[in-house]
ROSE-4610 file (N, C-alpha, C; in Angstrom, 1 decimal, always signed):
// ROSE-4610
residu = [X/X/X/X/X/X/X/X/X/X/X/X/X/X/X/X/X/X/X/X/X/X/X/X/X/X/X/X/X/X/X/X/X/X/X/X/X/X/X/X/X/X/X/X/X/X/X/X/X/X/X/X/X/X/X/X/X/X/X/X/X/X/X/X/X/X/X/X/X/X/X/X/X/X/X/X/X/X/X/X/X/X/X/X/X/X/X/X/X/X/X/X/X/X/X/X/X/X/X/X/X/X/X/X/X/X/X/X/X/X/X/X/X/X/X/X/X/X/X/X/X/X/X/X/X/X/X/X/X/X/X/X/X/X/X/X/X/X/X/X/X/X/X/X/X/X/X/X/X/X/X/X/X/X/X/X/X/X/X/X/X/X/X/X/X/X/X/X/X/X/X/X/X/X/X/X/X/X/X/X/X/X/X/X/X/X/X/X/X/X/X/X/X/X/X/X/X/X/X/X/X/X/X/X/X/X/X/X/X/X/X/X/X/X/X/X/X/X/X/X/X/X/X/X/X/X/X/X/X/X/X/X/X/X/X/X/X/X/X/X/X/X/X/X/X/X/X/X/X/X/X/X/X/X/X/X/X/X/X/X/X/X/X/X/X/X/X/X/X/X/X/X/X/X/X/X/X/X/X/X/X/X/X/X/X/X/X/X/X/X/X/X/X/X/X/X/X/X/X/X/X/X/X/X/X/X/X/X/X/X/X/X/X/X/X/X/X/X/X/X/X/X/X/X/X/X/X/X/X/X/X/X/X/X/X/X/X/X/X/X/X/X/X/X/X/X/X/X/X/X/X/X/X/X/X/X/X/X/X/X/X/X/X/X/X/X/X/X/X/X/X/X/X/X/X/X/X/X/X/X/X/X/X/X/X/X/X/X/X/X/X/X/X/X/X/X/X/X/X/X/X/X/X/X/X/X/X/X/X/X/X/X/X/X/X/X/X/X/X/X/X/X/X/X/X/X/X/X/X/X/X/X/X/X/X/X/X/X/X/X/X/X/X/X/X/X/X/X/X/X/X/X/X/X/X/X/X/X/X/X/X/X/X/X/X/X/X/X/X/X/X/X/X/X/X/X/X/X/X/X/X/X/X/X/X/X/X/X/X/X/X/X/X/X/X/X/X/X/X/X/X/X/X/X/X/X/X/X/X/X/X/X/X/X/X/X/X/X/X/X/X/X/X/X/X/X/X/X/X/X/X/X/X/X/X/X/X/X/X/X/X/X/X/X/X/X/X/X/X/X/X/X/X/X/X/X/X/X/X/X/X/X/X/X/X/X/X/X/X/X/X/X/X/X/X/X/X/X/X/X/X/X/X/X/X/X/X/X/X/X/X/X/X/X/X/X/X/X/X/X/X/X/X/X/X/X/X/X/X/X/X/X/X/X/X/X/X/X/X/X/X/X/X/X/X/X/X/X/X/X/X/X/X/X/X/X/X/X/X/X/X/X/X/X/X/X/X/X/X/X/X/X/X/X/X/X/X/X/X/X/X/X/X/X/X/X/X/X/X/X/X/X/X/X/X/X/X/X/X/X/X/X/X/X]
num = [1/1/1/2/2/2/3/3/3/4/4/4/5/5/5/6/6/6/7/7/7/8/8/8/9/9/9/10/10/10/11/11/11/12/12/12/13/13/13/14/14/14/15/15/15/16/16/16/17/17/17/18/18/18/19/19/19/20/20/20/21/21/21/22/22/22/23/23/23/24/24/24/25/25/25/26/26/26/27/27/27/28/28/28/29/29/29/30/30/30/31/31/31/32/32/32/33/33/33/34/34/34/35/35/35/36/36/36/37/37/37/38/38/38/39/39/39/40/40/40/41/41/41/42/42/42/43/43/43/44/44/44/45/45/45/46/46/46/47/47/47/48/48/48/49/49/49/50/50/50/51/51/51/52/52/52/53/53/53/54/54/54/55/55/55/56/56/56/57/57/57/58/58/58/59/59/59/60/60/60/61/61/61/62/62/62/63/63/63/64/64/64/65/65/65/66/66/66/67/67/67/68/68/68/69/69/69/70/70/70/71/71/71/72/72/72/73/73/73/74/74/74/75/75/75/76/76/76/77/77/77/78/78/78/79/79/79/80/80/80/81/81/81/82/82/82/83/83/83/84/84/84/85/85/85/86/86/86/87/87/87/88/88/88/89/89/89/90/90/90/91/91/91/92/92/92/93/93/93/94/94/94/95/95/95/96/96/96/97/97/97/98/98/98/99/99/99/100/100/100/101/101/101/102/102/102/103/103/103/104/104/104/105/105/105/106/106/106/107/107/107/108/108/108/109/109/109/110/110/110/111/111/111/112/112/112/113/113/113/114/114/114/115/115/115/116/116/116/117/117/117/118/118/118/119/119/119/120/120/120/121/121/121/122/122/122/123/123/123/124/124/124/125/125/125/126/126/126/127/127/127/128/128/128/129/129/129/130/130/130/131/131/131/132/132/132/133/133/133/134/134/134/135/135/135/136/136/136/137/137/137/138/138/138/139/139/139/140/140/140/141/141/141/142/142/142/143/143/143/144/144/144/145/145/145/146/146/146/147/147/147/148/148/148/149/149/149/150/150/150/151/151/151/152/152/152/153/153/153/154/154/154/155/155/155/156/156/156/157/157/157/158/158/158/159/159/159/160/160/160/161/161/161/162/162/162/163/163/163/164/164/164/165/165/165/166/166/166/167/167/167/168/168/168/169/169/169/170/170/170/171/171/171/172/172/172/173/173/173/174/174/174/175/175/175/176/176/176/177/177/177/178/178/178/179/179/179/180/180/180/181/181/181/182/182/182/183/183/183/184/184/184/185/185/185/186/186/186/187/187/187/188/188/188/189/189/189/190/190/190/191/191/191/192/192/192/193/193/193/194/194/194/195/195/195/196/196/196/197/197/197/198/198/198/199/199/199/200/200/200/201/201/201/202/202/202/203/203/203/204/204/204/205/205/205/206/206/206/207/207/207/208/208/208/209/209/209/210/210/210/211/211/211/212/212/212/213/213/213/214/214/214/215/215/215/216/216/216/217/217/217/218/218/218/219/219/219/220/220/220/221/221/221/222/222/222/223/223/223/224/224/224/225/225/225/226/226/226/227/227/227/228/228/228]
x = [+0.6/+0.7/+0.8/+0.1/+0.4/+1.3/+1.7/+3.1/+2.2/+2.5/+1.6/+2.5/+1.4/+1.9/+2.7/+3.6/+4.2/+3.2/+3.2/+2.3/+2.9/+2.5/+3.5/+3.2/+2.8/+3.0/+2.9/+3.6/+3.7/+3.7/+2.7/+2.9/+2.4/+3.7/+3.7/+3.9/+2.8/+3.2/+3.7/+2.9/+3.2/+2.7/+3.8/+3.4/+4.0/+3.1/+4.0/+3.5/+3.9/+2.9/+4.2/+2.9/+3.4/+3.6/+4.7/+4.5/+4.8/+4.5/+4.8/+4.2/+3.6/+3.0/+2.0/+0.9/-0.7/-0.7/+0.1/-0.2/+0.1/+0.4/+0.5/-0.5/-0.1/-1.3/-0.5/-1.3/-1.1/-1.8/-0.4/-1.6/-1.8/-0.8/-0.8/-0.5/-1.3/-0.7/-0.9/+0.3/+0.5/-0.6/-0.3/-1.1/-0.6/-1.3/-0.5/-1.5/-1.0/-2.0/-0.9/-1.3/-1.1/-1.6/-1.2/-1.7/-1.3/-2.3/-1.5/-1.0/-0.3/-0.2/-1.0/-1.3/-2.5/-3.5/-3.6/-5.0/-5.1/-6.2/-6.4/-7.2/-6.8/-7.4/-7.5/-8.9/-9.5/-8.8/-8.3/-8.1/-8.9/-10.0/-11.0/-10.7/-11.2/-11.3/-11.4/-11.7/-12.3/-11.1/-11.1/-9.8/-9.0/-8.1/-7.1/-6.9/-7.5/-7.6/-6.2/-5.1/-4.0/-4.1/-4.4/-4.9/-3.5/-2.8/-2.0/-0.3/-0.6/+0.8/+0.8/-0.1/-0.3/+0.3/-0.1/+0.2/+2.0/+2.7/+3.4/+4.7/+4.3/+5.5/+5.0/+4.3/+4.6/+5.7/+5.5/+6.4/+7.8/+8.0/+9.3/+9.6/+8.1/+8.5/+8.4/+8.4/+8.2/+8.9/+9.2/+9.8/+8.8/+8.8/+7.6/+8.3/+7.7/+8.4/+9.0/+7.8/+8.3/+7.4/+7.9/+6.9/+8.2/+7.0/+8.4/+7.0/+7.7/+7.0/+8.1/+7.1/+8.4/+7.2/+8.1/+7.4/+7.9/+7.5/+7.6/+9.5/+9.1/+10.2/+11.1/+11.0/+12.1/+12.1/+12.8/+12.4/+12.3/+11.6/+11.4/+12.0/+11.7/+11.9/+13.9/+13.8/+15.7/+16.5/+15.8/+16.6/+17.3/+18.4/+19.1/+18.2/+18.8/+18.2/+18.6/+19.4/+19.9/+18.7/+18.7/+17.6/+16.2/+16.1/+14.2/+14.0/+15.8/+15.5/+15.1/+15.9/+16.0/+14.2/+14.1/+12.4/+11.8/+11.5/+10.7/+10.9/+12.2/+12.0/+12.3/+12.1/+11.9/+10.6/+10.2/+9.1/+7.6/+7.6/+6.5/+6.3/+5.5/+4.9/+3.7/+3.5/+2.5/+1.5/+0.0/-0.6/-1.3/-1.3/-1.4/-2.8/-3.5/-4.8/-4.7/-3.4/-3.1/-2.2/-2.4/-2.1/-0.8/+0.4/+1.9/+2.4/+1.7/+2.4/+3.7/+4.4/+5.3/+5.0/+4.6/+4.0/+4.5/+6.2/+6.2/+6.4/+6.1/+6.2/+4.9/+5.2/+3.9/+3.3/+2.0/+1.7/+2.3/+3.2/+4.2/+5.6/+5.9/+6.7/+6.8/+5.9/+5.4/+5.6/+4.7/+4.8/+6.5/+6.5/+8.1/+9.4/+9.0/+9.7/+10.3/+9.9/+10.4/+11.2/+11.1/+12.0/+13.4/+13.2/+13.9/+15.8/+14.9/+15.3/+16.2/+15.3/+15.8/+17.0/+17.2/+18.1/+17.7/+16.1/+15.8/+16.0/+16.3/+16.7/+15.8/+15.7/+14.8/+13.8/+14.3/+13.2/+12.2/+12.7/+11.8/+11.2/+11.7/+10.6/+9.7/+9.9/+9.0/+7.9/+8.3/+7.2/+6.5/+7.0/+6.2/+5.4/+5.6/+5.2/+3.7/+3.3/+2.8/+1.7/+2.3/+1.4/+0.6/+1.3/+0.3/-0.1/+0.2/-1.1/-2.1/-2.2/-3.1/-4.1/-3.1/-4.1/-5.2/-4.6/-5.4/-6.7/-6.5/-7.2/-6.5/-5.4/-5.1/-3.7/-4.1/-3.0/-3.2/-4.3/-4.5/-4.0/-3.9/-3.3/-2.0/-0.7/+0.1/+0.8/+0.9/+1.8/+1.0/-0.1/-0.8/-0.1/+0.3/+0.9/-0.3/+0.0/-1.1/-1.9/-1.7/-2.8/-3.7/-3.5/-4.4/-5.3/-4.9/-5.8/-6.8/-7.9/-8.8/-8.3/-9.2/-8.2/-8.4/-9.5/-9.9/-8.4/-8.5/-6.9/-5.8/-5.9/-4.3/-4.1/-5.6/-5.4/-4.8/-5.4/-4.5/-3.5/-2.7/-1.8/-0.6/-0.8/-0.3/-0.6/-1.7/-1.7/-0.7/-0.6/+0.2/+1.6/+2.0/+3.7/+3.6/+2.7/+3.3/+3.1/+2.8/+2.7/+3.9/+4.6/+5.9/+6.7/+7.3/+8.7/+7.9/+7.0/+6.3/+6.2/+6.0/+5.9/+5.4/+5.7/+5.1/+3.8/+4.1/+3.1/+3.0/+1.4/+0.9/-0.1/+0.6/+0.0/-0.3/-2.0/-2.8/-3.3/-3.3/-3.8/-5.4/-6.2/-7.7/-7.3/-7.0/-6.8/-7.9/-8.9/-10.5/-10.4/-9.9/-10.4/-10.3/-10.0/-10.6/-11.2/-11.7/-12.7/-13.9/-14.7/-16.3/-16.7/-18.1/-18.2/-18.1/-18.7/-18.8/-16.9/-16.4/-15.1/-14.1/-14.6/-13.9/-14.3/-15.3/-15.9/-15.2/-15.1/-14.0/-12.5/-12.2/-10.6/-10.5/-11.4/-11.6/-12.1/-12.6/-12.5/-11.3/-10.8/-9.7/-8.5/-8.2/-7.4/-8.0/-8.8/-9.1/-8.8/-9.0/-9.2/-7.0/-6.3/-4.7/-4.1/-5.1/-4.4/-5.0/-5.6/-5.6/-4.9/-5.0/-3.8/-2.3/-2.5/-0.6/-0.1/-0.5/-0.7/-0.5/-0.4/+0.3/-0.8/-0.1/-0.5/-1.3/-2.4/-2.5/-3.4/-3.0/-3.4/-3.5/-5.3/-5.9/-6.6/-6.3/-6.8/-7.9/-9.1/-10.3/-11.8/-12.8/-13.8/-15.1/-14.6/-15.5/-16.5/-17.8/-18.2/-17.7/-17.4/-17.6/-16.3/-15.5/-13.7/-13.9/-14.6/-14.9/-15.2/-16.8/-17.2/-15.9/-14.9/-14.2/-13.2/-12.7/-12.0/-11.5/-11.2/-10.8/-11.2/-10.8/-10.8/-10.8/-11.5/-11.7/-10.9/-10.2/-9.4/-9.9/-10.7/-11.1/-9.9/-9.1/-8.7/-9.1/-9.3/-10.1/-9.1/-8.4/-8.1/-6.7/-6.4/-4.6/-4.8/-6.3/-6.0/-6.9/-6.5/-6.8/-7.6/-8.7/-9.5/-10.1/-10.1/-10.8/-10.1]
y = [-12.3/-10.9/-10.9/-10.3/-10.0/-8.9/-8.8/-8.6/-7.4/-6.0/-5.5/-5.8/-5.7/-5.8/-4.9/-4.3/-3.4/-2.9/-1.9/-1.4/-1.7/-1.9/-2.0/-0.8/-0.1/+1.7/+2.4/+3.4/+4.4/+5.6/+6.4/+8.3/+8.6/+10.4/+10.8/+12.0/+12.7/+14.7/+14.4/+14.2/+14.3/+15.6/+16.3/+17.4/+17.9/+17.9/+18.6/+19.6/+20.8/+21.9/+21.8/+22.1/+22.4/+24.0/+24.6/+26.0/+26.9/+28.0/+29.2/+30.3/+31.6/+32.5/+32.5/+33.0/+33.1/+31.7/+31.2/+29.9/+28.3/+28.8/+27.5/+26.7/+25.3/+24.0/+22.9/+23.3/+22.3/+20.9/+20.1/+18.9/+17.9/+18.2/+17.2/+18.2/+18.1/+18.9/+18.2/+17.9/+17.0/+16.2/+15.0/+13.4/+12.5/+11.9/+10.6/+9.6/+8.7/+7.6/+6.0/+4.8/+3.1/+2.3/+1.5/+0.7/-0.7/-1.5/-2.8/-3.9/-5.2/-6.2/-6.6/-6.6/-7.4/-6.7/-5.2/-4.6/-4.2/-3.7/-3.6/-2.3/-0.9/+0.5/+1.0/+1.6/+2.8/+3.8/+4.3/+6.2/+6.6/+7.3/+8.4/+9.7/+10.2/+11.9/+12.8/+13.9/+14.4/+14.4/+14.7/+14.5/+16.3/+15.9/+17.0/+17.0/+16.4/+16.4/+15.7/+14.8/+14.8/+13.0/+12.4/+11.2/+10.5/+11.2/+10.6/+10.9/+12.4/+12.9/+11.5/+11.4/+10.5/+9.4/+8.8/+7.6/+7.3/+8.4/+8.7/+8.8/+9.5/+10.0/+8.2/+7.4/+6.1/+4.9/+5.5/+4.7/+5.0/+6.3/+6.9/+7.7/+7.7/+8.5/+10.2/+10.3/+11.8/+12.1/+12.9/+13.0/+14.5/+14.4/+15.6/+16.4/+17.3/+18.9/+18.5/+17.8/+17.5/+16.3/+15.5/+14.2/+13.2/+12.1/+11.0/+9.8/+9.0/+7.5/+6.1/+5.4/+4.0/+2.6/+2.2/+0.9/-0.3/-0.9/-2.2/-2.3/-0.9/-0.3/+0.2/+0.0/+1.2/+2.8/+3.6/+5.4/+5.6/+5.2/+6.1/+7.1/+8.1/+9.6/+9.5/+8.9/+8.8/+7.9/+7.5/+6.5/+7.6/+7.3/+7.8/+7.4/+7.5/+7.1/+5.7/+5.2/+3.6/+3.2/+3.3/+3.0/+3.2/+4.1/+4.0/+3.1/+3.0/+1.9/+0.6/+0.2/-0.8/-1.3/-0.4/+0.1/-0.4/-0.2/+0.2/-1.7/-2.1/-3.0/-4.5/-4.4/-5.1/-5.8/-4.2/-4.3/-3.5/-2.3/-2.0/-1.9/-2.3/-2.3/-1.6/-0.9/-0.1/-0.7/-0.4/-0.3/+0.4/+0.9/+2.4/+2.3/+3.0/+3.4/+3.3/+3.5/+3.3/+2.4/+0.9/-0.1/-0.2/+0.2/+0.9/-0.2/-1.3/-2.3/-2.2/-3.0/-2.5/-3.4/-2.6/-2.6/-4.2/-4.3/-5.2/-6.3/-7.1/-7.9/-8.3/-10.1/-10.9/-10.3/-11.1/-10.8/-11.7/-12.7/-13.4/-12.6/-12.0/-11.5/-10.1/-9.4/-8.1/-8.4/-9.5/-9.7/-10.4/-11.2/-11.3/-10.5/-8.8/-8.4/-7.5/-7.6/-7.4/-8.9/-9.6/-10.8/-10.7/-10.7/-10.2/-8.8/-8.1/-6.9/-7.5/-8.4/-9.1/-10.5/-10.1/-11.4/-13.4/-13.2/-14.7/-15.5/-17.0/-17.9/-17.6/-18.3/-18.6/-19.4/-20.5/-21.3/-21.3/-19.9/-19.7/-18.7/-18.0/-16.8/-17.5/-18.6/-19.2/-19.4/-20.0/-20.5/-19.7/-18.5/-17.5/-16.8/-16.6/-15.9/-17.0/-18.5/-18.8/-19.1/-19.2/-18.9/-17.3/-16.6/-15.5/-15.3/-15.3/-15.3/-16.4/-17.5/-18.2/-17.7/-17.3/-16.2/-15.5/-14.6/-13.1/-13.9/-15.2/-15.9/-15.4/-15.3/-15.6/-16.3/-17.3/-18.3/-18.9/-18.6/-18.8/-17.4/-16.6/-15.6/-14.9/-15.9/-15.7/-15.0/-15.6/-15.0/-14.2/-13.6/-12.0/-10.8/-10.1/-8.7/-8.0/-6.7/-6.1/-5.3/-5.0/-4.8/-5.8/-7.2/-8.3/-8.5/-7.8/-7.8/-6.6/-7.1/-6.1/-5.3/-4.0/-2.8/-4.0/-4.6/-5.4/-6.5/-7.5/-8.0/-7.4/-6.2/-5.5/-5.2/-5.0/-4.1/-5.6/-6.6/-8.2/-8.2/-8.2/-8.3/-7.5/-6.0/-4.7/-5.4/-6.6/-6.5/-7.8/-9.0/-9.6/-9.6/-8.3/-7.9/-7.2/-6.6/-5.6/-7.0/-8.2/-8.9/-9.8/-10.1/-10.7/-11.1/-9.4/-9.6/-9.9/-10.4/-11.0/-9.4/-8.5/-7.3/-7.4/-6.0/-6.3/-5.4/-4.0/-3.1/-3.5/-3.5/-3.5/-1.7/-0.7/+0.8/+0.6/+1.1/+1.6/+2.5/+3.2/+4.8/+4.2/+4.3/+4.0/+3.5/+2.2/+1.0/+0.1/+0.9/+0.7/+2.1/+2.9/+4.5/+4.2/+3.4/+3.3/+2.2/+1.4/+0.0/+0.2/-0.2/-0.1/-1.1/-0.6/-0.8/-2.5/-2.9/-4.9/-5.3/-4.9/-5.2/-4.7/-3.5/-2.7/-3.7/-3.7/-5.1/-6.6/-7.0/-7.9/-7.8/-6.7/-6.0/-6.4/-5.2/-4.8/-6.3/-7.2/-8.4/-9.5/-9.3/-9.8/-9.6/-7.9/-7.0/-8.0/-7.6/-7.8/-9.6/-10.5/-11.9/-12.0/-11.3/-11.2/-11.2/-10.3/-9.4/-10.6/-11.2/-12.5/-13.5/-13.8/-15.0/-14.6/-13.9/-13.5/-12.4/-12.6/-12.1/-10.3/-9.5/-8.6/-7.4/-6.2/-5.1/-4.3/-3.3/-2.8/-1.3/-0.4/+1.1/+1.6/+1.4/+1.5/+2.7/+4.3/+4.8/+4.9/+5.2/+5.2/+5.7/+6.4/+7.0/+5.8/+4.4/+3.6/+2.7/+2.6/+2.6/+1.2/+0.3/-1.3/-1.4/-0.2/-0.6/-0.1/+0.7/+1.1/+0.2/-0.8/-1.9/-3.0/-3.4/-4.2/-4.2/-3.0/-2.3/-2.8/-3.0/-3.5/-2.3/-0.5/+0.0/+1.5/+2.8/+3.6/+5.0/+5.7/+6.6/+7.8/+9.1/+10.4/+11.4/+11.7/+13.0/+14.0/+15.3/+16.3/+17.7/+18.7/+20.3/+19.5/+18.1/+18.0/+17.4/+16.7/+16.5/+15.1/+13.7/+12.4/+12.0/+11.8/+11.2/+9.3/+9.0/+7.6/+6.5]
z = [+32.7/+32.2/+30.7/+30.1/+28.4/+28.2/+27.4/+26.4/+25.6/+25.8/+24.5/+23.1/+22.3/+21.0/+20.6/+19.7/+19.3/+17.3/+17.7/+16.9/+15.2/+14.3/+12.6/+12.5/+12.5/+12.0/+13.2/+13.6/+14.8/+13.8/+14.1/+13.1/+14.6/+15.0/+15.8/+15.2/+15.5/+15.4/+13.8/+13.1/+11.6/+10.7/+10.3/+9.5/+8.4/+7.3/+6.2/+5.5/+5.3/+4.3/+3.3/+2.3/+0.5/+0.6/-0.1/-0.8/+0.5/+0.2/+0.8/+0.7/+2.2/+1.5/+1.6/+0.8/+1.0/+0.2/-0.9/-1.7/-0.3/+0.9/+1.6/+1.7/+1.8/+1.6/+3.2/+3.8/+5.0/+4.9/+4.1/+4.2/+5.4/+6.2/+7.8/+8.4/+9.6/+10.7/+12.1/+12.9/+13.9/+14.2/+13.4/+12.8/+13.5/+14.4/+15.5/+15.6/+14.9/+15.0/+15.3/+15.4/+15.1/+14.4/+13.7/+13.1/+13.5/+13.9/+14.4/+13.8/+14.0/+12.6/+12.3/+11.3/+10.8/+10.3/+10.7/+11.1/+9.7/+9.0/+7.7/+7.7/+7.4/+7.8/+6.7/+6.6/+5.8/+5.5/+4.7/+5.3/+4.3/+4.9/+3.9/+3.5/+3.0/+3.1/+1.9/+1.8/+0.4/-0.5/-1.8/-2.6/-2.3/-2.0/-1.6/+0.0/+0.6/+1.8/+2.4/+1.9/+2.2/+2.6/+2.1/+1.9/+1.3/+0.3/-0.6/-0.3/+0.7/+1.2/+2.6/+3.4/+4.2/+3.8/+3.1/+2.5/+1.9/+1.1/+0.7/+2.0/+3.5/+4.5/+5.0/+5.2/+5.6/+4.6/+3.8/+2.7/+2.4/+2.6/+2.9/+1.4/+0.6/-0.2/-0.6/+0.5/+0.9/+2.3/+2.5/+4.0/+4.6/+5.9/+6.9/+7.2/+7.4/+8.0/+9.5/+10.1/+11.2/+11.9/+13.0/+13.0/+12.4/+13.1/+12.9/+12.3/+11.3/+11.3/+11.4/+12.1/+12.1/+11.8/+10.9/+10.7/+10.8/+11.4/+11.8/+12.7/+13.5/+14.5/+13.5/+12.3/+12.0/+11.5/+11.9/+12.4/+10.5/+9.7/+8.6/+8.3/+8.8/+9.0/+9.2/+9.8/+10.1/+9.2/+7.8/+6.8/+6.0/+5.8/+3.9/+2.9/+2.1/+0.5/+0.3/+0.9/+0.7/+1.6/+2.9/+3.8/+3.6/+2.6/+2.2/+1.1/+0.2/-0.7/-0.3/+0.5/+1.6/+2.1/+2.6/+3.4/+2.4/+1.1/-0.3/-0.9/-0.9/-1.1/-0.4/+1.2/+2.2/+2.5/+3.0/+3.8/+3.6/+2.9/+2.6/+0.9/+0.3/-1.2/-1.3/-2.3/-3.1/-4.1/-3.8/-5.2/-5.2/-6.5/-7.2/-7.7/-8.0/-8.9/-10.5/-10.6/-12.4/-12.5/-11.8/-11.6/-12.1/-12.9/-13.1/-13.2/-14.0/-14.4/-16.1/-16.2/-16.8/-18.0/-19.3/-20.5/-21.3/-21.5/-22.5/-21.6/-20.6/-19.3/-19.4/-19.4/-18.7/-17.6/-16.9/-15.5/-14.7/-15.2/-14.5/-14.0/-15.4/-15.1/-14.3/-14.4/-13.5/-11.9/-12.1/-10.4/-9.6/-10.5/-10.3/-10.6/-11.0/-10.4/-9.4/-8.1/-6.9/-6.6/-6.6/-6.4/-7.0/-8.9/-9.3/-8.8/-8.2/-7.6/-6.2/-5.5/-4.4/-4.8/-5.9/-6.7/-5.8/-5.8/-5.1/-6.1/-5.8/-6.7/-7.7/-8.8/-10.2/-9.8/-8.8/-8.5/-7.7/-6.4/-5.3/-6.3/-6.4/-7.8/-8.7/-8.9/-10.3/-9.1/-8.5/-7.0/-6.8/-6.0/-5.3/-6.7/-7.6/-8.7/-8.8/-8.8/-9.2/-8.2/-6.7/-5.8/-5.9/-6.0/-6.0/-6.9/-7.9/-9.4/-9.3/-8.6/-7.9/-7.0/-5.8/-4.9/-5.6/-6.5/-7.4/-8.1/-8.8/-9.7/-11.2/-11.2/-12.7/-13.2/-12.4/-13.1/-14.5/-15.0/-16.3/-17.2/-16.7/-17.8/-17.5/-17.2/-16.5/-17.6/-18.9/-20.3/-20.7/-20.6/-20.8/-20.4/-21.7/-20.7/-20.7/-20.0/-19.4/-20.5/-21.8/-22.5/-23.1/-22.7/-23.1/-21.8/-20.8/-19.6/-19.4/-18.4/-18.4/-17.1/-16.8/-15.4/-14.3/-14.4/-12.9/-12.6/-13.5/-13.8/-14.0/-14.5/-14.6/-13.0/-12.0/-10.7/-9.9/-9.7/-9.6/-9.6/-10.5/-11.2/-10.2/-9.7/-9.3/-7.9/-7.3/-6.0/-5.9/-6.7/-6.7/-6.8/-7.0/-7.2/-6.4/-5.7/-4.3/-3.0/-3.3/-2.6/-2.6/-3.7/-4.0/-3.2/-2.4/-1.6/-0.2/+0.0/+1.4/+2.3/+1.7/+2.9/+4.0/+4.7/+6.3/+6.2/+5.4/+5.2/+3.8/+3.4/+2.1/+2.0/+1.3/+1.0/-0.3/-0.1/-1.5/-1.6/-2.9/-2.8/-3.6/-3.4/-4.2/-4.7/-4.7/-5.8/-6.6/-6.3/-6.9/-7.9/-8.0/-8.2/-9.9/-10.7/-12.2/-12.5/-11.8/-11.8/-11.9/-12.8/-12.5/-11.2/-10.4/-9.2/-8.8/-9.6/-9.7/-9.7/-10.5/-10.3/-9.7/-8.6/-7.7/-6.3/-6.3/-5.3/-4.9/-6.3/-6.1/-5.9/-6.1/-5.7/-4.2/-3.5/-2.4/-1.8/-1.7/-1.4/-0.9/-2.1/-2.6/-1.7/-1.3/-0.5/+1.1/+1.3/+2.9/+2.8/+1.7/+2.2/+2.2/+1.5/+1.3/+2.5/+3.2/+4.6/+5.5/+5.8/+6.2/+5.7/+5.0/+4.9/+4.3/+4.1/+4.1/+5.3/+6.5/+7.4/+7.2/+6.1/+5.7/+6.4/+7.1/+7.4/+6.1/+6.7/+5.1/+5.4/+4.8/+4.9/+3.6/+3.4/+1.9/+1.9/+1.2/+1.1/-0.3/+0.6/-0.4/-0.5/-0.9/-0.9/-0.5/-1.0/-1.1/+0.2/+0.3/+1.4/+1.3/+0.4/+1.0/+1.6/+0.6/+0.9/+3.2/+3.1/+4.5/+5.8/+4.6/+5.6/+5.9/+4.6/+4.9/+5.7/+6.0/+6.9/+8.6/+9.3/+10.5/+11.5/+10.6/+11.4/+10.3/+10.3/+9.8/+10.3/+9.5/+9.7/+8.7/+9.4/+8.6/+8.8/+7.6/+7.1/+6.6/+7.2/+6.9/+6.9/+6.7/+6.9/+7.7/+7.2/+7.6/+8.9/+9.4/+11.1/+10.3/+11.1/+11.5/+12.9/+12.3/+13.4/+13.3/+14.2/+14.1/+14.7]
């Protein structure tokens, strides 16, 4: 007899509207989907379409009107502010589109700090820092801060520090969305070969057809409703 899996993301009846009045903006409205471990999912949809509020009630940086999410079994929706800290820097990490790396900091030091934050020894941090600037391909520009880097390496750089604290969920909002296409390609490469070998979950929102093809599994947001 098999054992079902237990899902890494559960969204059940997810809903949040912005504003009030004739100005209301329903950006979810009762959204219930899974994501499994491992699985590596698209979310598409036109810009405003709620792609980003989506993204944001899984991470715990936003909370829903109503609707619950739980990741990797824990109720999201039911944390404090200690508890999403917790959440934020456990188990799920972010990368951003304006890659939000921190200006006077190596790309050694960028990526090492979530570890940092996790007070890991100096030695397992020097390690993990050097394995994953390996992974990315830039263990040669480890003493580069990020204006000696190009956006394709700065976006690296942002995938290897949200990779740091070993998350369970890896969230990206168009992490291609200022790359020219040849080095949005290799991003999006890069993302799908991570989530294989660092066994890490991953819910990448994005417009892009390859980010699509590479996808495990495709998710359309449209008028606040999820299909796929």
């Amino acid at each position: 007899m098999t054992t079902a899996v237990e899902p890494m993301v559960a969204v059940r009846g997810l809903t949040r509207t912005y504003g009030s009045g004739p100005g209301t903006v329903h950006a979810l409205r009762d959204v219930s989907f899974d994501v499994a471990p491992g699985e590596m999912v698209a979310l598409v949809g036109r810009s405003g379409s709620g792609k980003t509020t989506l993204l944001n009630l899984l991470g715990g940086l936003d909370r829903p009107d109503a609707g619950t999410v739980k990741v990797d079994g824990t109720e999201v929706t039911d944390l404090d502010d200690d508890g999403l800290s917790r959440l934020r820097r456990d188990s799920v990490s972010y990368v951003f589109q304006t890659f939000g790396l921190i200006p006077a900091l190596t790309a050694a030091e960028n990526v090492g700090v979530p570890l940092r934050l996790r007070r890991a020894p100096v030695a397992e941090r020097e390690r993990r820092v050097e394995l994953l600037l390996d992974l990315v391909g830039l263990r040669e520009h480890s003493r580069q801060r990020p204006s000696e880097l190009s956006g394709g390496q700065q976006q690296r750089v942002g995938i290897a520090r949200a990779l740091a604290g070993s998350p369970r969920l890896l969230v990206a909002d168009e992490p291609t969305g200022q790359l020219d296409a040849d080095t949005g390609l290799a991003v999006m490469a890069l993302l799908r070969a991570i989530v294989e070998s660092e066994g890490v979950t991953a819910v990448v929102a994005t417009h892009d057809a390859v980010m699509m093809s590479l996808a495990d599994r495709v998710l359309t947001i449209a008028d606040g409703h999820v299909a796929g």
